[in-house]
C-alpha positions as CSV (number, residue, x, y, z in Angstrom):
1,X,-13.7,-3.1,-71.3
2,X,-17.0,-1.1,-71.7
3,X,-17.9,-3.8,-74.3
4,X,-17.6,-7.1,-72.6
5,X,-19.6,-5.5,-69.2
6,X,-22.5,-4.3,-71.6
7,X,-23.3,-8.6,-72.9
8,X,-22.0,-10.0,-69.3
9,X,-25.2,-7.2,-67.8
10,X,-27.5,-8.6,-70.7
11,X,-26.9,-11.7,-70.0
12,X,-27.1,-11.0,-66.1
13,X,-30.6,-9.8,-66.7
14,X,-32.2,-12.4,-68.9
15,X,-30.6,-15.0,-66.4
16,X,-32.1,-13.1,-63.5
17,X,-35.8,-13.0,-65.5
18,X,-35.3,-17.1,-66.3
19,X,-34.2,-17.6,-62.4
20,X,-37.0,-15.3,-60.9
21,X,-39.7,-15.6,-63.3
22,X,-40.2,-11.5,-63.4
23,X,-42.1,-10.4,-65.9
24,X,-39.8,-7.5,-67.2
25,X,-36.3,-6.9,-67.1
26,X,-37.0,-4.2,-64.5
27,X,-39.0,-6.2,-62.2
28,X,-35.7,-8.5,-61.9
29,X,-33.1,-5.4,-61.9
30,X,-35.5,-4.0,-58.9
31,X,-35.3,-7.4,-56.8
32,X,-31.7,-7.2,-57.6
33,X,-31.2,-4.2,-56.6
34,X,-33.3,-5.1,-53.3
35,X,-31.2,-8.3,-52.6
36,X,-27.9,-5.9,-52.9
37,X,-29.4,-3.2,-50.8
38,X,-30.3,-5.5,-48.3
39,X,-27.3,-7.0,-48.1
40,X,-25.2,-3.8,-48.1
41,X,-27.7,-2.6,-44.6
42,X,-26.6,-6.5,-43.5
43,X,-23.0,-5.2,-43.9
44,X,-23.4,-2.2,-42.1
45,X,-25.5,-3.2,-39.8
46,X,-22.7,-5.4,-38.3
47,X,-20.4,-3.2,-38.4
48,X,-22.1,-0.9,-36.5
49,X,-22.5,-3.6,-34.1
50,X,-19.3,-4.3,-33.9
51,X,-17.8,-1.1,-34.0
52,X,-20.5,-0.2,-31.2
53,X,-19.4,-3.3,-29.4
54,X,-15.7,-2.4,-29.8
55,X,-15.8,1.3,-28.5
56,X,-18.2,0.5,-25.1
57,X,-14.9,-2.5,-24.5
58,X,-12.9,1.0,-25.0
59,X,-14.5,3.0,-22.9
60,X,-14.7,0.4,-20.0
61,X,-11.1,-0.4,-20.7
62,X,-10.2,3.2,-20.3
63,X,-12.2,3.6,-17.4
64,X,-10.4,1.3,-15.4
65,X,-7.5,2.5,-16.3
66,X,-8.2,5.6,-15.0
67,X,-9.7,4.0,-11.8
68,X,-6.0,2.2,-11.4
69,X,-4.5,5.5,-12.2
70,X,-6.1,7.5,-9.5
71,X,-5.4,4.4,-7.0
72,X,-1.8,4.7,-8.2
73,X,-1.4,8.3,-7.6
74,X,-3.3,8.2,-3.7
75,X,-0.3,5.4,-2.9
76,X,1.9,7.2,-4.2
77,X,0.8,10.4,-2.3
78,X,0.7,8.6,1.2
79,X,4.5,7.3,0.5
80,X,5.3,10.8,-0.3
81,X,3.8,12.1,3.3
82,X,5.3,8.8,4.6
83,X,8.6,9.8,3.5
84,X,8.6,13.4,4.4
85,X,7.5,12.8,8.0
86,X,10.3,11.1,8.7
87,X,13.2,14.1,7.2
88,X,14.7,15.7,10.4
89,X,12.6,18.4,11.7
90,X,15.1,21.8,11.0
91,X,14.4,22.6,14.6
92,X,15.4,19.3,16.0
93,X,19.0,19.5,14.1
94,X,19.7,22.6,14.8
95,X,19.3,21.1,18.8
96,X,21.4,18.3,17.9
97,X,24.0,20.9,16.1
98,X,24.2,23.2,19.5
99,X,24.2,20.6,21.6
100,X,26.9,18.6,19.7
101,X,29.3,21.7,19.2
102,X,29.0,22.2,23.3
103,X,30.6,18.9,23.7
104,X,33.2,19.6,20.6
105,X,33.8,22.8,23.0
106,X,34.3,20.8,26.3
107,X,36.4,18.5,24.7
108,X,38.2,21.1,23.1
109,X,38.7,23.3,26.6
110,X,40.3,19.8,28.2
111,X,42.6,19.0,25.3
112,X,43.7,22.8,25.7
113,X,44.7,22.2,29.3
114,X,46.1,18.9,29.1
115,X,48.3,20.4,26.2
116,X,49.1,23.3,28.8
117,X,50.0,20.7,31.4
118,X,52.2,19.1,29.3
119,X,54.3,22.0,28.7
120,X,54.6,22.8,31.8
């Protein structure tokens, strides 16, 4: 493999000092070497951009998610508080409870004497 890279690079570089017109086999390796480096910054230069340009749509993305996420959570708070004001109050049933066993009693007490009555 070494062997057929070592005439394809010779013939590379005379082509390269027919096509440019160097001088000297380094003048035309240098302007090669400048086209390739050039071309390598070209590549990264875009995808600098691009990566750059991808992370900021990241960053906004995730921003309004958190934005909808705090939204979210406030709703769901004010349901919550919605929802316990209207549990009954432990006060208020244990009024309902007394009053509602007073009238179990009464009713009770009447059933007794009617059942007395009865016997009698």
């Amino acid at each position: 493999m070494f062997r057929k890279t070592i005439p394809t690079l010779i013939f590379a570089s005379i082509a390269g000092l027919l096509l440019t017109g160097a001088a000297s086999p380094i003048e035309a390796v240098s302007s090669d070497n400048d086209t390739l480096q050039w071309l390598i910054n070209a590549l990264f230069t875009i995808a600098g951009v691009l990566g750059g340009w991808l992370l900021t749509i990241f960053h906004q993305t995730m921003k309004d998610l958190q934005k909808f996420d705090f939204e979210l959570a406030e709703k769901v708070h004010a349901i919550e508080l919605l929802v316990a004001g209207q549990y009954v109050k432990k006060d208020e049933l244990q009024a309902l409870s007394v009053a509602l066993f007073s009238k179990l009693d009464r009713i009770e007490q009447k059933l007794d004497q009617k059942a007395d009555k009865a016997l009698i």
